[in-house]
N, CA, C and O atoms as CSV, one atom per row, in Angstrom:
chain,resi,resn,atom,element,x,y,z
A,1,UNK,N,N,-15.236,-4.796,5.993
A,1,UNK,CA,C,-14.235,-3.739,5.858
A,1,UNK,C,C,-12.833,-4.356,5.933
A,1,UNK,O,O,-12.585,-5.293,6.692
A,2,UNK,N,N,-11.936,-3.806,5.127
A,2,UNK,CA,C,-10.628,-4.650,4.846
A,2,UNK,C,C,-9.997,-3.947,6.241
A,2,UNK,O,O,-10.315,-2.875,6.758
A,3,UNK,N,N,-8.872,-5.049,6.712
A,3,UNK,CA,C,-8.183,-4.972,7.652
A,3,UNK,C,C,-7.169,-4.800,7.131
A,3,UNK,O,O,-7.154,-5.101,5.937
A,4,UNK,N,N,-5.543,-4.113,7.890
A,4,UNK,CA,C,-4.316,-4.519,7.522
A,4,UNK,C,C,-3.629,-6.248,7.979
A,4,UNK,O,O,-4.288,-6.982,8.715
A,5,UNK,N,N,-2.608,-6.573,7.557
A,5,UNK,CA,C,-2.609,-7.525,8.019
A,5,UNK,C,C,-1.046,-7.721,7.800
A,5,UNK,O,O,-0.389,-6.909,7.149
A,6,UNK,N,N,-0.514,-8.818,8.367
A,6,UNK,CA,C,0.927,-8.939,8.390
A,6,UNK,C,C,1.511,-9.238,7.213
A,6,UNK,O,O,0.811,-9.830,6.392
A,7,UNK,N,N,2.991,-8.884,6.837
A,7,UNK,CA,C,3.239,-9.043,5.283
A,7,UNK,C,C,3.749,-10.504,5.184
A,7,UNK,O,O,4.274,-10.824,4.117
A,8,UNK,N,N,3.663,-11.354,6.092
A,8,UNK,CA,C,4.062,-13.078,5.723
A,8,UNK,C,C,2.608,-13.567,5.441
A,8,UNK,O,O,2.507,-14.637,4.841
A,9,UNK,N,N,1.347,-12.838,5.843
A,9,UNK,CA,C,0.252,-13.186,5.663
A,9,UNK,C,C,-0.565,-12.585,4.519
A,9,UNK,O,O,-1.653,-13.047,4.177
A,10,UNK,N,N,-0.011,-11.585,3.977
A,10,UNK,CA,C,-0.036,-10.537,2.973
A,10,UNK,C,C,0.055,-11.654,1.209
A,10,UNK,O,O,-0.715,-12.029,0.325
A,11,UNK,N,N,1.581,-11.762,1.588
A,11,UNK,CA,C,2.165,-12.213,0.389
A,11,UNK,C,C,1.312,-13.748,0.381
A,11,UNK,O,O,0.651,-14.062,-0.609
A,12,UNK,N,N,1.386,-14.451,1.322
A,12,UNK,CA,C,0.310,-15.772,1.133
A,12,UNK,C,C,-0.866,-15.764,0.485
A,12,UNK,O,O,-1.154,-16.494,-0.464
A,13,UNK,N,N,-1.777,-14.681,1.147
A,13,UNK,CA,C,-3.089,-14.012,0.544
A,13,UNK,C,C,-2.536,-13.733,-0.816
A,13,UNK,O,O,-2.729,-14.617,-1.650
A,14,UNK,N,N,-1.990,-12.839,-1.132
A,14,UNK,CA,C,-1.420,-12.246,-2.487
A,14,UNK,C,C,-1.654,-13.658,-3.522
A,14,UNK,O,O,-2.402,-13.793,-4.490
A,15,UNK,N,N,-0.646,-14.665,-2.854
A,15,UNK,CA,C,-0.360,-15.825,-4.279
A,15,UNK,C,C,-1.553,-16.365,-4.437
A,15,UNK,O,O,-1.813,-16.833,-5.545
A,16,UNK,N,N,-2.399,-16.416,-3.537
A,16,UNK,CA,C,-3.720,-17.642,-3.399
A,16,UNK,C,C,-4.778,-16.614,-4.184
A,16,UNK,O,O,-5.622,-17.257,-4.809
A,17,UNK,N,N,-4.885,-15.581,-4.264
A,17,UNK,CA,C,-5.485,-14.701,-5.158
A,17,UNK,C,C,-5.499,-13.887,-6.263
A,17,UNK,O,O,-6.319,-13.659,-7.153
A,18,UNK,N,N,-4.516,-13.545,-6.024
A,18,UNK,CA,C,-3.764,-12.865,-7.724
A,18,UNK,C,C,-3.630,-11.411,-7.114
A,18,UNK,O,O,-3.120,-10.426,-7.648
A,19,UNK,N,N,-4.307,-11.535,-5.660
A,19,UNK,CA,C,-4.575,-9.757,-5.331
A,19,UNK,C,C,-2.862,-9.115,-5.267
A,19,UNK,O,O,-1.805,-9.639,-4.916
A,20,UNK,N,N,-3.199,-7.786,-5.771
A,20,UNK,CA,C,-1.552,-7.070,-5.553
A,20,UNK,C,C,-1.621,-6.513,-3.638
A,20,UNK,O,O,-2.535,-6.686,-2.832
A,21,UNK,N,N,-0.505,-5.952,-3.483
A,21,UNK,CA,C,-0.131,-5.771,-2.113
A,21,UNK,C,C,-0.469,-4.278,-1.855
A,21,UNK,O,O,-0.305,-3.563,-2.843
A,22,UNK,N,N,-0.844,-3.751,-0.892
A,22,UNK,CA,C,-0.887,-2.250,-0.518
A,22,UNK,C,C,0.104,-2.392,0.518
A,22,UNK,O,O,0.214,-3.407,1.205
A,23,UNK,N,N,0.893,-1.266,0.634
A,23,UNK,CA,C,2.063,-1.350,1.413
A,23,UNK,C,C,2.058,0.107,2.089
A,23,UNK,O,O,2.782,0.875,1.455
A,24,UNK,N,N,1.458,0.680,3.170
A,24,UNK,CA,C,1.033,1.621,4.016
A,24,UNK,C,C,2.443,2.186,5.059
A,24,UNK,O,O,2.702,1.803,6.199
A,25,UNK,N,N,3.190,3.198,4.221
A,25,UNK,CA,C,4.738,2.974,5.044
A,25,UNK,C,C,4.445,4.363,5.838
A,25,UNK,O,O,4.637,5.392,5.191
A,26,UNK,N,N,3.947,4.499,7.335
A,26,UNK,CA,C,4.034,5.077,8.146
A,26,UNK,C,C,4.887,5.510,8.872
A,26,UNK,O,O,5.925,4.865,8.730
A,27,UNK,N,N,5.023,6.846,10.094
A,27,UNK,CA,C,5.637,6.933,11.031
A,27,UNK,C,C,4.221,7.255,11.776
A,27,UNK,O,O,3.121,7.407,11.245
A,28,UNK,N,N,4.631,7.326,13.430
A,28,UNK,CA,C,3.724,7.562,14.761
A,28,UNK,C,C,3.582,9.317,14.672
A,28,UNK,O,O,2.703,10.081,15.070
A,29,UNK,N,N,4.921,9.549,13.936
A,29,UNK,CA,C,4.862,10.975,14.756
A,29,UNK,C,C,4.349,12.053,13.574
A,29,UNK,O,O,4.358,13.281,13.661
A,30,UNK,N,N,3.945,11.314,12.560
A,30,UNK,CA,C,3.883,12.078,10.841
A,30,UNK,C,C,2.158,12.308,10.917
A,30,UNK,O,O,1.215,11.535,10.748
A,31,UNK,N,N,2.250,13.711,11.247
A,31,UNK,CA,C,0.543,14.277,11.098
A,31,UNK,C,C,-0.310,13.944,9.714
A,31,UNK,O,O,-1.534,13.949,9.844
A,32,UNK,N,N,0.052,13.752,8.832
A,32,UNK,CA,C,0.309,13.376,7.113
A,32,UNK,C,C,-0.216,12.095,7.316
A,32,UNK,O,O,-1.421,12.008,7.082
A,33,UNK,N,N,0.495,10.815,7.779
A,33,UNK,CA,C,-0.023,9.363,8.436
A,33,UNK,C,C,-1.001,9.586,9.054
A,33,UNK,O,O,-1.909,8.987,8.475
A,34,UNK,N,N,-1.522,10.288,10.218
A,34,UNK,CA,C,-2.209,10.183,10.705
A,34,UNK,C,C,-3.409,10.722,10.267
A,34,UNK,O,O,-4.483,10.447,10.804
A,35,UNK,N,N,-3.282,11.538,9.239
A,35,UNK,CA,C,-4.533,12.273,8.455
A,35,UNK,C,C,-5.298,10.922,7.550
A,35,UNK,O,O,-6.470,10.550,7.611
A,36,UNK,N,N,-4.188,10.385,6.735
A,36,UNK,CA,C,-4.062,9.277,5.727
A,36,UNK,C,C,-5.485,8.284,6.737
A,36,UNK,O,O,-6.689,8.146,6.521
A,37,UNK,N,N,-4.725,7.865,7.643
A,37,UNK,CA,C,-5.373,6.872,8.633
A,37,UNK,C,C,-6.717,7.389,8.780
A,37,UNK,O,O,-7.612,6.630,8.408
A,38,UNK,N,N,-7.047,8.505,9.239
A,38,UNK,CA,C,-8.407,9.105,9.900
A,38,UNK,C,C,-9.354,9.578,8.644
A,38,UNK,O,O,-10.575,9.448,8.549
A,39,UNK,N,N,-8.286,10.259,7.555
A,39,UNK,CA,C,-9.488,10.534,6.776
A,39,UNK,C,C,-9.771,9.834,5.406
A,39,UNK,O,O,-10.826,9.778,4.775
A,40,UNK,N,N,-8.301,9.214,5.065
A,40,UNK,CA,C,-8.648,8.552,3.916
A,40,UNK,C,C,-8.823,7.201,4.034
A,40,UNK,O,O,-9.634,6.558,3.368
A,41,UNK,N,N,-8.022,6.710,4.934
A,41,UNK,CA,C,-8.173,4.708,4.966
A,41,UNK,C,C,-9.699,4.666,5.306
A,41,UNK,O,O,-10.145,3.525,5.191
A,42,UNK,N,N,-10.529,5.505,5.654
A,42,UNK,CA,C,-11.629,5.284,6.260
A,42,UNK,C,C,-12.380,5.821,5.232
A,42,UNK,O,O,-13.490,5.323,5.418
A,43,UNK,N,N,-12.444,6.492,4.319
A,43,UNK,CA,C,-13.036,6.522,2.828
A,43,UNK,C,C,-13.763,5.253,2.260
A,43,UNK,O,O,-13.262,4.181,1.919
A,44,UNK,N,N,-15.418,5.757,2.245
A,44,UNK,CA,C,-15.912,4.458,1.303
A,44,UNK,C,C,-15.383,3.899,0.304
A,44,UNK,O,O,-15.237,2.679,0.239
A,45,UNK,N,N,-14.971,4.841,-0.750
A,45,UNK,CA,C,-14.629,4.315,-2.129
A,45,UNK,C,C,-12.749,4.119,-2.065
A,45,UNK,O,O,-11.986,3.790,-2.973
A,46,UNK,N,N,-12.512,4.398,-0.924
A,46,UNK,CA,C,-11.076,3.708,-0.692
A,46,UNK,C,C,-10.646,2.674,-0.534
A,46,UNK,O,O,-9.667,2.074,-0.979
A,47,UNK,N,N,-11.831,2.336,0.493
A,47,UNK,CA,C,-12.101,0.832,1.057
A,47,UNK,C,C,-12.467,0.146,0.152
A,47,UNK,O,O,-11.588,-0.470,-0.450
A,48,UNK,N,N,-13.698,0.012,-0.227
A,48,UNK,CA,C,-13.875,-0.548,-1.534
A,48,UNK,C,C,-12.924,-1.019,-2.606
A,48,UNK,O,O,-13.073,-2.165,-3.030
A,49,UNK,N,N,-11.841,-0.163,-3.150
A,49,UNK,CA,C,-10.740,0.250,-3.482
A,49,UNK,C,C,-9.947,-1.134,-3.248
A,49,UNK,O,O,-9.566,-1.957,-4.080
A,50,UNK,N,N,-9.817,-1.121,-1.780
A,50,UNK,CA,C,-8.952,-2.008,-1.225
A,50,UNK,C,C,-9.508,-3.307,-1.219
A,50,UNK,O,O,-8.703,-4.216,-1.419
A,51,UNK,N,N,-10.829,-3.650,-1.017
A,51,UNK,CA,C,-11.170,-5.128,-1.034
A,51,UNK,C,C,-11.272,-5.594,-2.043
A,51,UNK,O,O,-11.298,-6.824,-2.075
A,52,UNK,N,N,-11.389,-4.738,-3.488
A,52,UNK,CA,C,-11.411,-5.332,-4.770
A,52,UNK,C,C,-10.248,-5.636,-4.979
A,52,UNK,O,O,-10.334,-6.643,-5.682
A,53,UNK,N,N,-8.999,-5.370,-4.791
A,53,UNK,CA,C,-7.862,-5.304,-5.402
A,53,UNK,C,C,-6.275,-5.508,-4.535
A,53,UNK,O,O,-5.113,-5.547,-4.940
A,54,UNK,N,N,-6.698,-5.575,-3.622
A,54,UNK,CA,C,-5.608,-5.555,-2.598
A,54,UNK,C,C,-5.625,-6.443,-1.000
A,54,UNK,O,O,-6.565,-6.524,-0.210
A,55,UNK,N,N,-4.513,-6.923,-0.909
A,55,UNK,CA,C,-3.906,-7.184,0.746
A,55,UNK,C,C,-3.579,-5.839,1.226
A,55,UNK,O,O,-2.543,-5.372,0.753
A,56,UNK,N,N,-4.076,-5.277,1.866
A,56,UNK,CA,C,-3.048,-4.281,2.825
A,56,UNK,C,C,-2.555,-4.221,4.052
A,56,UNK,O,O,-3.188,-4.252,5.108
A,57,UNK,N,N,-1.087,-4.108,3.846
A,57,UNK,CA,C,-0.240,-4.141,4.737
A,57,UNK,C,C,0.402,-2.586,5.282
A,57,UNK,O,O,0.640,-1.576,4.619
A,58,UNK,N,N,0.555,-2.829,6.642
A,58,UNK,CA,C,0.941,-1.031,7.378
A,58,UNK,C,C,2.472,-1.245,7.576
A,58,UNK,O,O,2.869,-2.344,7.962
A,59,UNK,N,N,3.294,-0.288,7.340
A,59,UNK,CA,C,4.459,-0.506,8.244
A,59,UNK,C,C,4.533,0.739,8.667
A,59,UNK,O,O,4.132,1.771,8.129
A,60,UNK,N,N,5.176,0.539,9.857
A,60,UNK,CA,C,6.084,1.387,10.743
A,60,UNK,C,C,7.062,1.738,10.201
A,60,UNK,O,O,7.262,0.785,9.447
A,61,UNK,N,N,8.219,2.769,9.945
A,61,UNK,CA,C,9.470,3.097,9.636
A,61,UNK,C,C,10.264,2.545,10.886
A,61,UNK,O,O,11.238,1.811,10.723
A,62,UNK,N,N,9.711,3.013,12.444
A,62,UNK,CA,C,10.728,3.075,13.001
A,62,UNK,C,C,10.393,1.521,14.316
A,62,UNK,O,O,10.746,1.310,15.476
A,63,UNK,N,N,9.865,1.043,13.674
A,63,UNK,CA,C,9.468,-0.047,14.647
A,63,UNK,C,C,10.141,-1.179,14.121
A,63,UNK,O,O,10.360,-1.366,12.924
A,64,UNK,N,N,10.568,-2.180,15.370
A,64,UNK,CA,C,11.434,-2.951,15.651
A,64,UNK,C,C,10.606,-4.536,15.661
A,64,UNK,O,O,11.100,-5.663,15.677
A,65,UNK,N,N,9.173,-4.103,15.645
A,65,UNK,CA,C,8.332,-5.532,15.147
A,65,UNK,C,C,8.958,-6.512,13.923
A,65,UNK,O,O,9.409,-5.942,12.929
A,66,UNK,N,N,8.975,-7.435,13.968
A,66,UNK,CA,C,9.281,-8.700,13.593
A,66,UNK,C,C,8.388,-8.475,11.842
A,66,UNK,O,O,7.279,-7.951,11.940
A,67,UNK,N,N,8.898,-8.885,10.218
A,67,UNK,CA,C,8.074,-8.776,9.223
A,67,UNK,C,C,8.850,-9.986,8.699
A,67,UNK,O,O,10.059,-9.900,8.911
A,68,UNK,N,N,8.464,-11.048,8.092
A,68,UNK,CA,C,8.626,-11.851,7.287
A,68,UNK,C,C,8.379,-12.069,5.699
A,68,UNK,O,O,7.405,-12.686,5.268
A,69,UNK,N,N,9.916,-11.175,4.444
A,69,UNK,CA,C,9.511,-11.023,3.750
A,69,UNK,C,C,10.345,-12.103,2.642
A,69,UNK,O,O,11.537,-11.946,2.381
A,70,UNK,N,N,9.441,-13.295,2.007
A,70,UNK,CA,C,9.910,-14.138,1.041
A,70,UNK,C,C,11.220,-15.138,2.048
A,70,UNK,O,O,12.136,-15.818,1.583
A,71,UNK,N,N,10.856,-14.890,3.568
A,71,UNK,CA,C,12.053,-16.065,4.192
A,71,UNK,C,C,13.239,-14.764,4.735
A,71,UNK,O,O,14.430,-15.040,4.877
A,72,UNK,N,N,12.871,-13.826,4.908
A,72,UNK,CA,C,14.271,-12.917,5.062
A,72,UNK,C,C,13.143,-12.328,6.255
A,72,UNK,O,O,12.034,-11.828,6.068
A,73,UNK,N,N,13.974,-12.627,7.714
A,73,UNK,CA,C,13.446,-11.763,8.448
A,73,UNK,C,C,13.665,-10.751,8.676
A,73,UNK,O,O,14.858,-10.459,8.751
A,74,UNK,N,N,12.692,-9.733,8.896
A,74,UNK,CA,C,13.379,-8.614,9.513
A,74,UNK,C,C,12.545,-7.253,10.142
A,74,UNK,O,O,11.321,-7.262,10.266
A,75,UNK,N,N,13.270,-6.262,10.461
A,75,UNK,CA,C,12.106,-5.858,11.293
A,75,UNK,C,C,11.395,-4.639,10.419
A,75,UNK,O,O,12.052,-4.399,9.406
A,76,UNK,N,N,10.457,-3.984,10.534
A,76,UNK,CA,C,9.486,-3.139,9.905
A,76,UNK,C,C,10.651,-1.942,9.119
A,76,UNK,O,O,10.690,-1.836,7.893
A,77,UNK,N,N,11.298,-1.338,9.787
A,77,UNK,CA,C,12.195,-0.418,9.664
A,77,UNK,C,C,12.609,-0.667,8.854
A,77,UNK,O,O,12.364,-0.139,7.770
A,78,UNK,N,N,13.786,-2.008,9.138
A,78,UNK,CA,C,14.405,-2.663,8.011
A,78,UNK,C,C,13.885,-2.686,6.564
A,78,UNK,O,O,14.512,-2.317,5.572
A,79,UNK,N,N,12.388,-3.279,6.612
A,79,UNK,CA,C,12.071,-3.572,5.372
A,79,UNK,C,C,11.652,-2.311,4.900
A,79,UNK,O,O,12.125,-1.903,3.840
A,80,UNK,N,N,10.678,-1.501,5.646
A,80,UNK,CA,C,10.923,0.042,4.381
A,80,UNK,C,C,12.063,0.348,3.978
A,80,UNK,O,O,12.105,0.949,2.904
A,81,UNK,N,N,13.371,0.047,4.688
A,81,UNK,CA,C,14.554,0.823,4.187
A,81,UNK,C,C,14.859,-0.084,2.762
A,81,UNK,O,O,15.309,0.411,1.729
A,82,UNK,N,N,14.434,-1.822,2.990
A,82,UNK,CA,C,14.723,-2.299,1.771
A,82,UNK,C,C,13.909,-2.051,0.226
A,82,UNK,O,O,14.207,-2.537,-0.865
A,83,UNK,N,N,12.394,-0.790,0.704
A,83,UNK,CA,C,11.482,-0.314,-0.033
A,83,UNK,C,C,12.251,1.043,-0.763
A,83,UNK,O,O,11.792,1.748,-1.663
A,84,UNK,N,N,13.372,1.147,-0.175
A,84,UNK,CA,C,14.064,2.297,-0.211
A,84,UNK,C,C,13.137,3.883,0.295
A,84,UNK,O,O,13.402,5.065,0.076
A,85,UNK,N,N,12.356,3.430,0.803
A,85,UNK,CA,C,11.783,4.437,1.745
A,85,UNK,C,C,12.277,5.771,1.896
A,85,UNK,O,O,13.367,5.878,2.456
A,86,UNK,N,N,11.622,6.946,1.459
A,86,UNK,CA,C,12.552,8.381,1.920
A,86,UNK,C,C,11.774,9.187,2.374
A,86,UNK,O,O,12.169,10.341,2.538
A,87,UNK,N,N,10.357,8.803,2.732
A,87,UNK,CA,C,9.214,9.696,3.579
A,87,UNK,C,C,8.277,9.184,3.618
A,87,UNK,O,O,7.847,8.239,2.956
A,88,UNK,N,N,7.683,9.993,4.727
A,88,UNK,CA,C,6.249,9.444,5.086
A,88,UNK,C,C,5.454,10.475,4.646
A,88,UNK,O,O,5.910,11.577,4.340
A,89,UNK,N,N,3.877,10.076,4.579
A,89,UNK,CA,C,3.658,8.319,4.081
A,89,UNK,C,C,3.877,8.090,2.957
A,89,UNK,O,O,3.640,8.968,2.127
A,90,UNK,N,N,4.387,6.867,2.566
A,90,UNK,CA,C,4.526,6.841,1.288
A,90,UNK,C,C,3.502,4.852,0.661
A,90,UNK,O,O,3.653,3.813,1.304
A,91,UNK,N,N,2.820,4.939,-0.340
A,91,UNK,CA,C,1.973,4.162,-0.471
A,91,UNK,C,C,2.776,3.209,-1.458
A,91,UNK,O,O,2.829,3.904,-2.473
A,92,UNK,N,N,3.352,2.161,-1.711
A,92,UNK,CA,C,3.828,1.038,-1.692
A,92,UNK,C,C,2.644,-0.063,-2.679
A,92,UNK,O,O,1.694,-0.736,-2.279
A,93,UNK,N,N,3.160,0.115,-3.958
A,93,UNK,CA,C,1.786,-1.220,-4.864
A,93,UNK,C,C,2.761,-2.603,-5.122
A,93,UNK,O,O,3.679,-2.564,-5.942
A,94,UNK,N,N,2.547,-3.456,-4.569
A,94,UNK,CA,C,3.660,-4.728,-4.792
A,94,UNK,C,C,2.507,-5.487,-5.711
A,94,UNK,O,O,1.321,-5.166,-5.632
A,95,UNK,N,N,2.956,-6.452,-6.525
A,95,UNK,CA,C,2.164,-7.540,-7.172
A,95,UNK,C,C,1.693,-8.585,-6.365
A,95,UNK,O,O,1.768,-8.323,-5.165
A,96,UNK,N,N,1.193,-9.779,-6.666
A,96,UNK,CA,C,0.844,-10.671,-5.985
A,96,UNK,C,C,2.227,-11.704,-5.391
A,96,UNK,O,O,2.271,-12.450,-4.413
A,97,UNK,N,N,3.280,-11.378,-6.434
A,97,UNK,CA,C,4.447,-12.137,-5.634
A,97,UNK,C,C,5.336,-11.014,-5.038
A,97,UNK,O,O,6.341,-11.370,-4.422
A,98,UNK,N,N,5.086,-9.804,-5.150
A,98,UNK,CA,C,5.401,-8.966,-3.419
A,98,UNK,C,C,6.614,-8.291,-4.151
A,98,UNK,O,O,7.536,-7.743,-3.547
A,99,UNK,N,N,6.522,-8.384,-5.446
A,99,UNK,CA,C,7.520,-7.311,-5.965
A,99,UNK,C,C,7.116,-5.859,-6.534
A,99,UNK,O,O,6.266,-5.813,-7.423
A,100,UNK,N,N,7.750,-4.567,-6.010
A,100,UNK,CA,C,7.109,-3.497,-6.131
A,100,UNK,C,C,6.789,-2.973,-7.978
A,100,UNK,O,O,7.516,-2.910,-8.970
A,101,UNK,N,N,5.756,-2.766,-7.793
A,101,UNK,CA,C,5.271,-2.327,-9.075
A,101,UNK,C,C,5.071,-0.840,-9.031
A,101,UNK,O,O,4.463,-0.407,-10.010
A,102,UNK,N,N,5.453,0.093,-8.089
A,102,UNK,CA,C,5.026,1.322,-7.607
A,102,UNK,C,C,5.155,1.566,-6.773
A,102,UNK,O,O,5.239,0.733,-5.871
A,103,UNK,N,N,5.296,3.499,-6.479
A,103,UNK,CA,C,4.706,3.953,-5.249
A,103,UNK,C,C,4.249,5.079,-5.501
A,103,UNK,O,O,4.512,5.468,-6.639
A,104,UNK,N,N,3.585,5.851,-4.793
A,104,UNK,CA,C,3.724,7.374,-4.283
A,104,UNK,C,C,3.341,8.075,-2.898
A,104,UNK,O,O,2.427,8.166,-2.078
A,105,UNK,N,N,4.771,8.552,-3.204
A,105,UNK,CA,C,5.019,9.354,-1.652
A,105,UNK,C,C,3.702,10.446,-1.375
A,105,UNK,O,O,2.958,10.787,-2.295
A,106,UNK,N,N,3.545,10.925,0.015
A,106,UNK,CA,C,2.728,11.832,0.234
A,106,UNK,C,C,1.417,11.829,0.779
A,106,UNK,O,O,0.938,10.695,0.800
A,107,UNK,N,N,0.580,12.835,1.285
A,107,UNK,CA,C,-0.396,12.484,1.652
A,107,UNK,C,C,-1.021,12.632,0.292
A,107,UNK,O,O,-0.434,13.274,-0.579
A,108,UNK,N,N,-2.530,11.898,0.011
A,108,UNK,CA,C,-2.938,11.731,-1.152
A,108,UNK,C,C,-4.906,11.964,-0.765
A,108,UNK,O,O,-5.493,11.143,-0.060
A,109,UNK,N,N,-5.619,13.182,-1.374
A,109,UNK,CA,C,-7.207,13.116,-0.511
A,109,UNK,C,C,-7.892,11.876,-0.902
A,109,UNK,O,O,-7.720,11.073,-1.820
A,110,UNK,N,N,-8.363,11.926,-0.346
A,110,UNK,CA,C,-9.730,10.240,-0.284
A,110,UNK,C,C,-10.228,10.087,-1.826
A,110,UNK,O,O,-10.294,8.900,-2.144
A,111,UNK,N,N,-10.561,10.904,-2.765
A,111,UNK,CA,C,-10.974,10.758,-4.037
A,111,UNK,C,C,-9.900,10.016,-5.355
A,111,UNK,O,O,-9.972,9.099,-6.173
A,112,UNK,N,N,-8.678,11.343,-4.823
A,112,UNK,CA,C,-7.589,10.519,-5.758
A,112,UNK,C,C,-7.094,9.279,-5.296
A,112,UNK,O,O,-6.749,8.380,-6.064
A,113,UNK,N,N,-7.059,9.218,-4.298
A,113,UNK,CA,C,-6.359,8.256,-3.899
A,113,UNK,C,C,-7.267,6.765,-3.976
A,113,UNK,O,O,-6.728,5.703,-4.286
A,114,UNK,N,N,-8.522,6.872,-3.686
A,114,UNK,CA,C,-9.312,5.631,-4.508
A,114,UNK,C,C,-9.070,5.274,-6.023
A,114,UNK,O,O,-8.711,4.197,-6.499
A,115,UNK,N,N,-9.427,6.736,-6.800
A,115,UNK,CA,C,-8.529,6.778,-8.345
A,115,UNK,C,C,-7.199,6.019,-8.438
A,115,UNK,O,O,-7.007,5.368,-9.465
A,116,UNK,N,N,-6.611,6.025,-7.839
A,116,UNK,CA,C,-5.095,5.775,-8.002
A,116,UNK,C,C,-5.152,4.124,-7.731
A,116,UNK,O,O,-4.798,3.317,-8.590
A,117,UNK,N,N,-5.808,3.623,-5.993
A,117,UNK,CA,C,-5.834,2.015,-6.122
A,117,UNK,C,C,-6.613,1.268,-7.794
A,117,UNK,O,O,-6.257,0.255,-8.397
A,118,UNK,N,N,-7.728,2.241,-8.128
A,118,UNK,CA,C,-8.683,1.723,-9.014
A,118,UNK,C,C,-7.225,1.372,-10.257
A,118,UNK,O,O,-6.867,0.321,-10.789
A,119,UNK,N,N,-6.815,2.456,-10.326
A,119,UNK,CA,C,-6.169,2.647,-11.525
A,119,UNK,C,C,-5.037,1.491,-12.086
A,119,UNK,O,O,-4.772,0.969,-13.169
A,120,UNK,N,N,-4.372,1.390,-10.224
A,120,UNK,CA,C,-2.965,0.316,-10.517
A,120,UNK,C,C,-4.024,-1.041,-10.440
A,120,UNK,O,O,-3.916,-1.927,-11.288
A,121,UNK,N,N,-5.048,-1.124,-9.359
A,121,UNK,CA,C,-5.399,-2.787,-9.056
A,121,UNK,C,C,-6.222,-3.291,-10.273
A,121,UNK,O,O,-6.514,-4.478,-10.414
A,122,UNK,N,N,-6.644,-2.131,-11.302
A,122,UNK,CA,C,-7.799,-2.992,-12.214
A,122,UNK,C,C,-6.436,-3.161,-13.795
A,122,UNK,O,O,-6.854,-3.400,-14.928
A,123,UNK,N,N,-5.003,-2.991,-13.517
A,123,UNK,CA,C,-3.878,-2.937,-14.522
A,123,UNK,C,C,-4.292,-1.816,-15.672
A,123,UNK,O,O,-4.040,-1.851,-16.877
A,124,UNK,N,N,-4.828,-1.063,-15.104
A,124,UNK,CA,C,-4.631,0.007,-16.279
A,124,UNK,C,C,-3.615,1.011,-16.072
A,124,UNK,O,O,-3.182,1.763,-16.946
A,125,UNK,N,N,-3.228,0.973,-14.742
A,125,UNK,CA,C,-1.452,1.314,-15.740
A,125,UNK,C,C,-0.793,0.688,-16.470
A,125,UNK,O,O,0.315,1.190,-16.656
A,126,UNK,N,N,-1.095,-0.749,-17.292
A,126,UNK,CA,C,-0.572,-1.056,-18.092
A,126,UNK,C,C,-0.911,-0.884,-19.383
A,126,UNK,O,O,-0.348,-1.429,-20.331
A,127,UNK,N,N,-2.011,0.018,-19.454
A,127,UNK,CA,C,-2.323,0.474,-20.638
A,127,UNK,C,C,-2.135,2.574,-20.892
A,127,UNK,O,O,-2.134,3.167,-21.970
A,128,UNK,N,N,-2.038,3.024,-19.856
A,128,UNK,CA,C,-2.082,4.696,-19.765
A,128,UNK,C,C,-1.997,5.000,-18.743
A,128,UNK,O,O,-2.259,4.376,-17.715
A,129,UNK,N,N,-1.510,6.293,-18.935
A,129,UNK,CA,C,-0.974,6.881,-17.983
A,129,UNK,C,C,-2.145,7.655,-17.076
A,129,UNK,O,O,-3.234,8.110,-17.426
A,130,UNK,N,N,-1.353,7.619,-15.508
A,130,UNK,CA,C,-2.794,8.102,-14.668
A,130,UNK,C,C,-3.181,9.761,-15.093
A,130,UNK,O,O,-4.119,10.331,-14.536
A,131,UNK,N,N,-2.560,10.260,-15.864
A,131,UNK,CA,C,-3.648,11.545,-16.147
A,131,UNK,C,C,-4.791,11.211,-17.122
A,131,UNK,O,O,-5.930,11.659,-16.996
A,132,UNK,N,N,-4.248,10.090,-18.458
A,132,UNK,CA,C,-5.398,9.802,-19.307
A,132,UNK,C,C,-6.420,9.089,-18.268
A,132,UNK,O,O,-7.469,9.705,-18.081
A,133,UNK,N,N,-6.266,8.011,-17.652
A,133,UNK,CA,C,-6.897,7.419,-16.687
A,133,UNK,C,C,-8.515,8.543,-15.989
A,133,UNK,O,O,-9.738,8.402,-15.983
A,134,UNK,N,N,-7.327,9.789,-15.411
A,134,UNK,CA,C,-8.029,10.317,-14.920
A,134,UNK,C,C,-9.424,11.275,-15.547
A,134,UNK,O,O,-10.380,11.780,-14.960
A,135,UNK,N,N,-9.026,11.244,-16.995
A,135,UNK,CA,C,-9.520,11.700,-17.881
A,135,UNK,C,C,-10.928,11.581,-18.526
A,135,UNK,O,O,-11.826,12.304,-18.957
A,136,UNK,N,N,-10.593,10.136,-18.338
A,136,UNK,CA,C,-12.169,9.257,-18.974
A,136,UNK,C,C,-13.299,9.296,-17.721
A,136,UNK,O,O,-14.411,8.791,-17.876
């Protein structure tokens, strides 16, 4: 079962694999996060989801923990704000060199939201859009 893991350890994993980044931008106090956490990160075909295709990384909005991104330290907060962050949760797709290729804000149920990793990690958003996606 995939773990989260730190984003200096993220982006390393990332280059040595080609895998893109999941970027999990939380708060403590966001019932929405905490649903995300309990009912969807814990989704078979989410998980799955995630070990085919992804590093995933959690952040905090408001936490003062230490993140190391490309040599720029800084703390969790910081770096969602440099995600330009404007709610929780919001789900974060970086490439393998940790530049954002996506997001979407919101809570998202366990079905689409496997749809959605399938969709960005296997690059078929580079061929259609996620309603055709969703289509076939």
């Amino acid at each position: 079962m995939p773990e989260p893991v730190e984003l200096e350890e993220a982006l390393k994993l990332a280059s040595e694999t080609g895998k893109k980044i999941l970027v999990d931008v939380f708060a403590e106090w966001c019932p929405y996060c905490q649903k995300m956490h309990s009912d969807v990160y814990t989704d078979e075909n989410v998980l799955e989801a995630i070990t085919d295709y992804y590093i995933w990384v959690r952040i905090n909005v408001e936490s003062d923990e230490k993140v190391d991104y490309h040599g720029n330290e800084m703390t969790e907060a910081e770096f969602a704000s440099a995600l330009e962050n404007r709610s929780v949760p919001t789900t974060y797709f970086l490439d393998s060199e940790g530049s954002i290729l996506g997001s979407q804000p919101g809570f998202i149920d366990a079905s689409m939201f496997s749809s959605l990793l399938n969709f960005v990690g296997s690059d078929e958003y580079l061929n259609q859009t996620f309603q055709e996606y969703q289509g076939k």
